[in-house]
C-alpha positions in Angstrom: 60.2 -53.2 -30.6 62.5 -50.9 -28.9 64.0 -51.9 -25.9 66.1 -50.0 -23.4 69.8 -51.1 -22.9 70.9 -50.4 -19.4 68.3 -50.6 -16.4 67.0 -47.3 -15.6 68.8 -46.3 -11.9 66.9 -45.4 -8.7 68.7 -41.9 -8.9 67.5 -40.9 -12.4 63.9 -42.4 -11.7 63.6 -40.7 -8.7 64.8 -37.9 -10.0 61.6 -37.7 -13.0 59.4 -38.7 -10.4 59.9 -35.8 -8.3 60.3 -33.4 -11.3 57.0 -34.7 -12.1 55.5 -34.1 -8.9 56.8 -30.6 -8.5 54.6 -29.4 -11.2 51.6 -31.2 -10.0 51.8 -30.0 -6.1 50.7 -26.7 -6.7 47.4 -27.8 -7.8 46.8 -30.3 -5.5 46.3 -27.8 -2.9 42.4 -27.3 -1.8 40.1 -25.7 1.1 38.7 -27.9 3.1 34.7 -27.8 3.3 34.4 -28.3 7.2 36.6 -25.8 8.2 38.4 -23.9 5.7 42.2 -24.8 6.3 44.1 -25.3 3.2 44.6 -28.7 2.6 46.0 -31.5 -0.3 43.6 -33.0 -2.2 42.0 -36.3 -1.8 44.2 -36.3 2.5 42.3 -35.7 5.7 42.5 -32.2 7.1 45.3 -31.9 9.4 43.2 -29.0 11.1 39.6 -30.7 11.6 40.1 -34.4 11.0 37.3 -34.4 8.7 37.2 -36.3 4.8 34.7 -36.1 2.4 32.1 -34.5 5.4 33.0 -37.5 8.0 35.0 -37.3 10.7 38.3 -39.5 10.3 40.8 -38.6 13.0 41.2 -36.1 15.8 42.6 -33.2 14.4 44.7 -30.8 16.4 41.5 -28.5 17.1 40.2 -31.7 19.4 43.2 -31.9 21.1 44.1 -28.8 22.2 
């Protein structure tokens, strides 16, 4: 079995983590069914606080 010969460094994993990520982010990005807002997928809504139709946290709607 192959095995690598030099340990793989933070820069270059980082580096095809994030490359990685770049392409998923734009799909990632959803309405949220309480009130609308654009939000990421499977996060709390920074508007309304709410996830998956229960409120979590007071969102910035509450405090103002």
């Amino acid at each position: 079995m192959a095995n690598p010969k030099r340990k793989t460094s933070k820069s270059k994993r980082d580096m095809r983590r994030n490359n990685w990520f770049k392409k998923m982010k734009a799909s990632e990005v959803t309405s949220c069914r309480n009130c609308g807002a654009t939000k990421i997928s499977h996060s709390v809504c920074p508007d309304c606080g709410f996830y998956n139709g229960r409120k979590i946290v007071a969102g910035s709607a509450d405090s103002q």
